[in-house]
Backbone atoms as SQL, in Angstrom:
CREATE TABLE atoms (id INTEGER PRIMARY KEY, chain TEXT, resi INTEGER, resn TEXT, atom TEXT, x REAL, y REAL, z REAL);
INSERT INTO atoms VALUES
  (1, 'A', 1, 'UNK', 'N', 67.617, 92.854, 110.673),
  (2, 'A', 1, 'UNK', 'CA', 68.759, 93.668, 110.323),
  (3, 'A', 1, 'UNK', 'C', 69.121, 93.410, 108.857),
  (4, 'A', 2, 'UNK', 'N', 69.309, 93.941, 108.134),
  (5, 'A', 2, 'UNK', 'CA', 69.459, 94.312, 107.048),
  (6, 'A', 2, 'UNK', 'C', 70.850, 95.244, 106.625),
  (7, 'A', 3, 'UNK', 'N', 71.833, 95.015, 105.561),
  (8, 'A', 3, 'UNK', 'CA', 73.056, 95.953, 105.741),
  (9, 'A', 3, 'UNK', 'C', 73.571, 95.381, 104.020),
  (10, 'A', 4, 'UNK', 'N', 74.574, 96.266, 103.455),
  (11, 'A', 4, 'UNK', 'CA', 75.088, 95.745, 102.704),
  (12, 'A', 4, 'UNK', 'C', 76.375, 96.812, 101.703),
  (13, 'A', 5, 'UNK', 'N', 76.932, 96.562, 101.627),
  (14, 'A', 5, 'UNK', 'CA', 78.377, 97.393, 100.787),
  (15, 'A', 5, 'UNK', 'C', 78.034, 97.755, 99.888),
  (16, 'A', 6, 'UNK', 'N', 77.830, 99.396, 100.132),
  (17, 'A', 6, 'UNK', 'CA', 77.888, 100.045, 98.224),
  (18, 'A', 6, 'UNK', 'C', 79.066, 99.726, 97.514),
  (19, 'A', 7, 'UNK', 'N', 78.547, 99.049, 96.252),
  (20, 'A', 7, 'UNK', 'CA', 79.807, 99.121, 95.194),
  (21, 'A', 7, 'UNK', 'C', 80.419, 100.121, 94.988),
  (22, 'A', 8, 'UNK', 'N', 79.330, 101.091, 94.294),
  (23, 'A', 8, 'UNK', 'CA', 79.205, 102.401, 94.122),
  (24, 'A', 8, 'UNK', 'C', 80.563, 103.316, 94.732),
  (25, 'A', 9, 'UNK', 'N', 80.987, 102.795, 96.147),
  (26, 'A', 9, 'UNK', 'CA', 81.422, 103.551, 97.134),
  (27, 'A', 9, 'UNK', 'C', 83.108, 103.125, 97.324),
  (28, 'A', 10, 'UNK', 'N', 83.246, 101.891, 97.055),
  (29, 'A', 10, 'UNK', 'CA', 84.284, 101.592, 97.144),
  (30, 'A', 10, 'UNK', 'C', 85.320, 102.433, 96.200),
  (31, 'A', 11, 'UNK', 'N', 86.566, 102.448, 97.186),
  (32, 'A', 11, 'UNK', 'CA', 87.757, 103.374, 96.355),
  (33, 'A', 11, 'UNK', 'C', 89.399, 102.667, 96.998),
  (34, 'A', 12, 'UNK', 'N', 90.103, 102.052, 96.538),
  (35, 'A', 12, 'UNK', 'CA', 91.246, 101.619, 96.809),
  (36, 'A', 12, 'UNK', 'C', 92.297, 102.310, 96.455),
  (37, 'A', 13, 'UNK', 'N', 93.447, 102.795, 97.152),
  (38, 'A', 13, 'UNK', 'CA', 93.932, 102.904, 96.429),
  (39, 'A', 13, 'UNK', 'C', 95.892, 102.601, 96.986),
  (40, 'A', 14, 'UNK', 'N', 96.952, 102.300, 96.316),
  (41, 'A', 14, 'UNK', 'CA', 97.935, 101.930, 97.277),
  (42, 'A', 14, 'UNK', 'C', 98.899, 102.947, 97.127),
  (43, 'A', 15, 'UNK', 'N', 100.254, 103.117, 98.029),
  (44, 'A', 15, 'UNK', 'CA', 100.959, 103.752, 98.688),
  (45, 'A', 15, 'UNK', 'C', 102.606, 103.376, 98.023),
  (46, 'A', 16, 'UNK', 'N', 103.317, 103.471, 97.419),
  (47, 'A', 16, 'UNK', 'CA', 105.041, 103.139, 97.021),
  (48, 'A', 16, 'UNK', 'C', 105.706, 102.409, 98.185),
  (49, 'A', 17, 'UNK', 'N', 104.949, 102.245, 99.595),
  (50, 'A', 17, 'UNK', 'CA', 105.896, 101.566, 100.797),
  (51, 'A', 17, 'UNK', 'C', 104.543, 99.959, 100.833),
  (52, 'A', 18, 'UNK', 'N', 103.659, 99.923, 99.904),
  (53, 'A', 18, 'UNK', 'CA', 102.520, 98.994, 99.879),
  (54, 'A', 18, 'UNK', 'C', 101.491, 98.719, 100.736),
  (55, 'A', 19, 'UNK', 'N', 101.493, 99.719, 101.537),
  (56, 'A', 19, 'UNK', 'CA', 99.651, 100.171, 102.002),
  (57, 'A', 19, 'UNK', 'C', 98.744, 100.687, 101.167),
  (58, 'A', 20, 'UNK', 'N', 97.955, 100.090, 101.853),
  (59, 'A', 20, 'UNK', 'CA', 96.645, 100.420, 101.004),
  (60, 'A', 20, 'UNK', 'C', 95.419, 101.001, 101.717),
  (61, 'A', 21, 'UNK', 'N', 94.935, 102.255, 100.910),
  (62, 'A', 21, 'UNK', 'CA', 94.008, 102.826, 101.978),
  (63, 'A', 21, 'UNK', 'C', 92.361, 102.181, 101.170),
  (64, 'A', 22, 'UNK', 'N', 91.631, 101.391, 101.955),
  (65, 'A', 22, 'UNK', 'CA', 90.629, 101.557, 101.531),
  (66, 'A', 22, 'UNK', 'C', 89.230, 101.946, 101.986),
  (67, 'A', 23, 'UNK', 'N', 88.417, 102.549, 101.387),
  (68, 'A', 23, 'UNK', 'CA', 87.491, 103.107, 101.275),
  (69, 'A', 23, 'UNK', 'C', 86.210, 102.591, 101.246),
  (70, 'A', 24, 'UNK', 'N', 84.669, 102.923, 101.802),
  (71, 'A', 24, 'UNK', 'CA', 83.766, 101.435, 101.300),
  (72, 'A', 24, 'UNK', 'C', 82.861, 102.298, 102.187),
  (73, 'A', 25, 'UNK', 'N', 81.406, 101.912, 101.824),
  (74, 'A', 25, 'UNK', 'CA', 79.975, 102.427, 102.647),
  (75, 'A', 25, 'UNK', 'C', 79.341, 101.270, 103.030),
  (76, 'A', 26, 'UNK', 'N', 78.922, 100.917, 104.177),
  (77, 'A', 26, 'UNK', 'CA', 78.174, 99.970, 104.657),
  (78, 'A', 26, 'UNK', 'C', 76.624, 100.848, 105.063),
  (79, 'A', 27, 'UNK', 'N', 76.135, 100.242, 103.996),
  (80, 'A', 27, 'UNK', 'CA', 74.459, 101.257, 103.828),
  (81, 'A', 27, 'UNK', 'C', 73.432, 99.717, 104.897),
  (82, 'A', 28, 'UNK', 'N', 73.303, 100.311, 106.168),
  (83, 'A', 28, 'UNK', 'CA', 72.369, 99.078, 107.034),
  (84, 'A', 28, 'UNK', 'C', 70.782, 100.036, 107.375),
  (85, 'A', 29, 'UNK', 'N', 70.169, 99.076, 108.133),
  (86, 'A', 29, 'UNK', 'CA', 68.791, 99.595, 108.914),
  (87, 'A', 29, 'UNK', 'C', 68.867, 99.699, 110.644),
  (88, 'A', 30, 'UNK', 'N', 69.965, 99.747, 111.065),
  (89, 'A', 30, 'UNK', 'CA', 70.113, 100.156, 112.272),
  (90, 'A', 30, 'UNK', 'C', 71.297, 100.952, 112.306),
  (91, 'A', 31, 'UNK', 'N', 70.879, 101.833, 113.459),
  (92, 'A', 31, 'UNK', 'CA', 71.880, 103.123, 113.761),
  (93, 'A', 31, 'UNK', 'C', 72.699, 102.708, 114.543),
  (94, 'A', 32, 'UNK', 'N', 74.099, 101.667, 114.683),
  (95, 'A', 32, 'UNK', 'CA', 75.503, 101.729, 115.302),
  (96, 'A', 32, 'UNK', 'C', 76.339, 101.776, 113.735),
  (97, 'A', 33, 'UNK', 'N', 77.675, 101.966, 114.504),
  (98, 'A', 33, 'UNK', 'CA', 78.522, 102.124, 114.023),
  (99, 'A', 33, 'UNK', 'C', 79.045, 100.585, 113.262),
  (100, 'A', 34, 'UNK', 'N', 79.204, 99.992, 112.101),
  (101, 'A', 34, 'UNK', 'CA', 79.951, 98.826, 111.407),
  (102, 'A', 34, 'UNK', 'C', 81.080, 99.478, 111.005),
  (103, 'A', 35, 'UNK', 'N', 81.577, 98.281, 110.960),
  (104, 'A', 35, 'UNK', 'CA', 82.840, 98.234, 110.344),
  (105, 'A', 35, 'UNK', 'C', 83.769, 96.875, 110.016),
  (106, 'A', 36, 'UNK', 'N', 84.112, 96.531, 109.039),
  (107, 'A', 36, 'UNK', 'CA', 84.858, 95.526, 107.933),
  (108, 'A', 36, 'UNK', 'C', 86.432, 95.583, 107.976),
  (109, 'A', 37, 'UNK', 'N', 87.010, 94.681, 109.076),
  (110, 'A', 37, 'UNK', 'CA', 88.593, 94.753, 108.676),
  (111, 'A', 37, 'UNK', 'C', 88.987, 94.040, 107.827),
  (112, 'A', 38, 'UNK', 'N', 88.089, 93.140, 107.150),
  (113, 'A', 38, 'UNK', 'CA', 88.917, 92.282, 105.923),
  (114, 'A', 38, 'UNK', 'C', 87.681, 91.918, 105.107),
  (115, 'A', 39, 'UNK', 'N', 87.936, 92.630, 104.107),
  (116, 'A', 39, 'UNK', 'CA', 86.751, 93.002, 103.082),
  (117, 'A', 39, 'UNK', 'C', 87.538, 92.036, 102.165),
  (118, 'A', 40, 'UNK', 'N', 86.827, 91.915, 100.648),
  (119, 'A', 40, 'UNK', 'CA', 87.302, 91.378, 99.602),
  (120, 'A', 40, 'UNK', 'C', 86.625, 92.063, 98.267),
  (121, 'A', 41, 'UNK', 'N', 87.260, 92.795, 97.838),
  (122, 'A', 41, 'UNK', 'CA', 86.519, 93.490, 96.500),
  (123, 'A', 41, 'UNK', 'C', 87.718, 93.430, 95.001),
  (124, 'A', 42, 'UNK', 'N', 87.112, 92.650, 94.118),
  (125, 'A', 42, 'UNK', 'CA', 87.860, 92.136, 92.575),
  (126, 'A', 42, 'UNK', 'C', 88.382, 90.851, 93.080),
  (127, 'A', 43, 'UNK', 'N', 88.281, 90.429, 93.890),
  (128, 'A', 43, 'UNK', 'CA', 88.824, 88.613, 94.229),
  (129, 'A', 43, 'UNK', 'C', 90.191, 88.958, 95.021),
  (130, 'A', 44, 'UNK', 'N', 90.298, 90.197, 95.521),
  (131, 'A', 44, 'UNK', 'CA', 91.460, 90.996, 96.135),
  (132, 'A', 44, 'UNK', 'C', 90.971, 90.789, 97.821),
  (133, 'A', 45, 'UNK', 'N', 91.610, 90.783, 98.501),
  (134, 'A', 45, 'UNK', 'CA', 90.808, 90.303, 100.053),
  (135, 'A', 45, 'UNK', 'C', 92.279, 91.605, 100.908),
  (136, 'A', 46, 'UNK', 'N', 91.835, 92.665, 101.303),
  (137, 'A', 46, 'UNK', 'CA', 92.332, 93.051, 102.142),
  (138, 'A', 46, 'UNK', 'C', 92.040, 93.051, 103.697),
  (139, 'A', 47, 'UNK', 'N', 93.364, 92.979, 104.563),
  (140, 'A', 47, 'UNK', 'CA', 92.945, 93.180, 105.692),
  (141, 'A', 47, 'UNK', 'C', 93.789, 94.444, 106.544),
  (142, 'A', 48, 'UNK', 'N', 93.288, 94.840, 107.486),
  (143, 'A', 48, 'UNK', 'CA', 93.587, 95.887, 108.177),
  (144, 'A', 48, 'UNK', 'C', 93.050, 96.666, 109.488),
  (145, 'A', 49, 'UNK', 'N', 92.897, 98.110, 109.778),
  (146, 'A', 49, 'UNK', 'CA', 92.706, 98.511, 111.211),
  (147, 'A', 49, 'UNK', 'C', 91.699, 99.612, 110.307),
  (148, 'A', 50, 'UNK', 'N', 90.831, 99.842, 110.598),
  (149, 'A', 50, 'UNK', 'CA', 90.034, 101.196, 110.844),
  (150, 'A', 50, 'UNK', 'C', 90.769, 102.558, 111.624),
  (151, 'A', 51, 'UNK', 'N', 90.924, 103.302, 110.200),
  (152, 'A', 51, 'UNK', 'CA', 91.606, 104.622, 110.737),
  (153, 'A', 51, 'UNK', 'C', 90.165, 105.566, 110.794),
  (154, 'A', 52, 'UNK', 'N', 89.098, 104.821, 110.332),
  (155, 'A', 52, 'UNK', 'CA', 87.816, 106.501, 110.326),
  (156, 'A', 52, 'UNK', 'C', 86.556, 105.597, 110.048),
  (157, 'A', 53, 'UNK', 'N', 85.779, 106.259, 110.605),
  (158, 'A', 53, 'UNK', 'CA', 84.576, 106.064, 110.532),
  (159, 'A', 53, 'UNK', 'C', 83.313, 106.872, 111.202),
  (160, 'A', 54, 'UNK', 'N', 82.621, 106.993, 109.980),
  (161, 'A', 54, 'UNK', 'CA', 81.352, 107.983, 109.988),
  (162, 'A', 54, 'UNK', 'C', 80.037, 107.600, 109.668),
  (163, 'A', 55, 'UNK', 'N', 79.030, 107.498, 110.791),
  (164, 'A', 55, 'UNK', 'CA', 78.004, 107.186, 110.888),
  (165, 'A', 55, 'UNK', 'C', 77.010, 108.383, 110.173),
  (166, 'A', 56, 'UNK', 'N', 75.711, 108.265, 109.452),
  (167, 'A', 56, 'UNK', 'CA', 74.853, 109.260, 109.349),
  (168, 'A', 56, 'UNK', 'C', 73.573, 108.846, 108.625),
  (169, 'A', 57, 'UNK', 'N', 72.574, 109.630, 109.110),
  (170, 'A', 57, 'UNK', 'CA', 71.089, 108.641, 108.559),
  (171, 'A', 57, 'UNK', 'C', 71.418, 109.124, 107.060),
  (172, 'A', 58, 'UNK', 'N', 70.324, 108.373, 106.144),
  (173, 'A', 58, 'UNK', 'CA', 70.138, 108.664, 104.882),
  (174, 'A', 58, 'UNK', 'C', 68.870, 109.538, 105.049),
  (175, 'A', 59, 'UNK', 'N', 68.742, 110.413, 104.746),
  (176, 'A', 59, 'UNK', 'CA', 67.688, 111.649, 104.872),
  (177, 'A', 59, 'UNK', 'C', 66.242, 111.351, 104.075),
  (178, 'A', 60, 'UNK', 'N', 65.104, 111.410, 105.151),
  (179, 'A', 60, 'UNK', 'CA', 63.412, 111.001, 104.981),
  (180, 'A', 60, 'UNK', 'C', 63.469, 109.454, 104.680),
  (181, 'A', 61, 'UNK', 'N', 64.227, 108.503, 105.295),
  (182, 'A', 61, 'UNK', 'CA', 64.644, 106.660, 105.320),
  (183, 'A', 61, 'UNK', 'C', 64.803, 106.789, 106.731),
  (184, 'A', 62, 'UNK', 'N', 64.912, 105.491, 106.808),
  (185, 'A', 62, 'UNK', 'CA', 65.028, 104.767, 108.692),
  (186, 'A', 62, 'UNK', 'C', 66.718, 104.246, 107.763),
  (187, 'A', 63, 'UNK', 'N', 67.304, 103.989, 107.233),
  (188, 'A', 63, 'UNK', 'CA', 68.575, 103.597, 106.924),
  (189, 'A', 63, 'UNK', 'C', 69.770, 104.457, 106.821),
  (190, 'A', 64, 'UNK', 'N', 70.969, 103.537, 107.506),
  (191, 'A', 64, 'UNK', 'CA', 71.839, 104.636, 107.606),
  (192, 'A', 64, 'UNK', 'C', 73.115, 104.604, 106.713),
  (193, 'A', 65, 'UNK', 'N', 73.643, 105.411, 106.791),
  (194, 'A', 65, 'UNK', 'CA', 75.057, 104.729, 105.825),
  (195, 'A', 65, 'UNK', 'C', 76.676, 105.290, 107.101),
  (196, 'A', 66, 'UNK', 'N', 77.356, 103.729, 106.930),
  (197, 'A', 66, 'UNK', 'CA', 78.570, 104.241, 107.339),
  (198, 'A', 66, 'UNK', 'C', 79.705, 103.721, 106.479),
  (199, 'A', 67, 'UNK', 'N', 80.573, 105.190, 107.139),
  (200, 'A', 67, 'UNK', 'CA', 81.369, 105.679, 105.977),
  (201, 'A', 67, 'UNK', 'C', 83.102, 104.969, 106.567),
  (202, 'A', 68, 'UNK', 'N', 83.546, 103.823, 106.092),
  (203, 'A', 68, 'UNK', 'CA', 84.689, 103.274, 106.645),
  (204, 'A', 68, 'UNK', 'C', 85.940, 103.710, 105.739),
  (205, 'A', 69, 'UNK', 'N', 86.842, 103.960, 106.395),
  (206, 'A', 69, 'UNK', 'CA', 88.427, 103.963, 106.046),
  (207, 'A', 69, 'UNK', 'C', 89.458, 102.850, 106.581),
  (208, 'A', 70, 'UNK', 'N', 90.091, 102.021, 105.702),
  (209, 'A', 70, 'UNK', 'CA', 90.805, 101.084, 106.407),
  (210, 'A', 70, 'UNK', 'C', 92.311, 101.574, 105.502),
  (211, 'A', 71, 'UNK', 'N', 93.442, 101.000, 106.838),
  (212, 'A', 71, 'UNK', 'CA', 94.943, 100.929, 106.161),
  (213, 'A', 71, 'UNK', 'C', 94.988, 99.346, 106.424),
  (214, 'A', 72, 'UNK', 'N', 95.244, 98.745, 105.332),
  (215, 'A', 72, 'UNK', 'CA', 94.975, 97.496, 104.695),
  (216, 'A', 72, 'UNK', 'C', 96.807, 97.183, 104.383),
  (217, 'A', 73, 'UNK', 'N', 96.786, 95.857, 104.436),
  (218, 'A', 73, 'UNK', 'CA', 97.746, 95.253, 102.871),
  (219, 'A', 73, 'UNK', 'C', 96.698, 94.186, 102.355),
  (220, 'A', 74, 'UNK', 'N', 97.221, 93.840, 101.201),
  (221, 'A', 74, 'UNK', 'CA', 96.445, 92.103, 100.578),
  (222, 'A', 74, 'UNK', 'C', 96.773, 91.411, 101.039),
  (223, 'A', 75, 'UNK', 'N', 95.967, 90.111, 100.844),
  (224, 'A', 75, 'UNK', 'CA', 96.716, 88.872, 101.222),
  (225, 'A', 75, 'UNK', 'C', 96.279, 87.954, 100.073);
């Protein structure tokens, strides 16, 4: 198994009441669904619940990419 977080993909961004929605691709070699409730991207470590997530192959590859949404705060 093989998997790993596009940089590329990541998108944060926060809310005036201090949620934070974040954004992120977990590009692996097997077809289930991942998902990351407490990621850490800039030395920033959020945690949170999965509001979305979208599975889908990468087209003429055996690898897939999924597509996560989290409502986060920092810690």
């Amino acid at each position: 198994m093989a998997e790993f977080v596009d940089c590329t993909s990541v998108k944060i961004s926060y809310d005036v009441m201090g949620r934070v929605t974040v954004s992120y691709t977990i590009v692996s070699d097997e077809a289930e669904m991942k998902a990351y409730t407490n990621v850490e991207f800039g030395g920033q470590t959020f945690t949170g619940y999965v509001v979305s997530i979208m599975l889908n192959q990468i087209p003429n590859t055996a690898w897939y990419e999924n597509y996560v949404t989290l409502i986060a705060t920092t810690g």
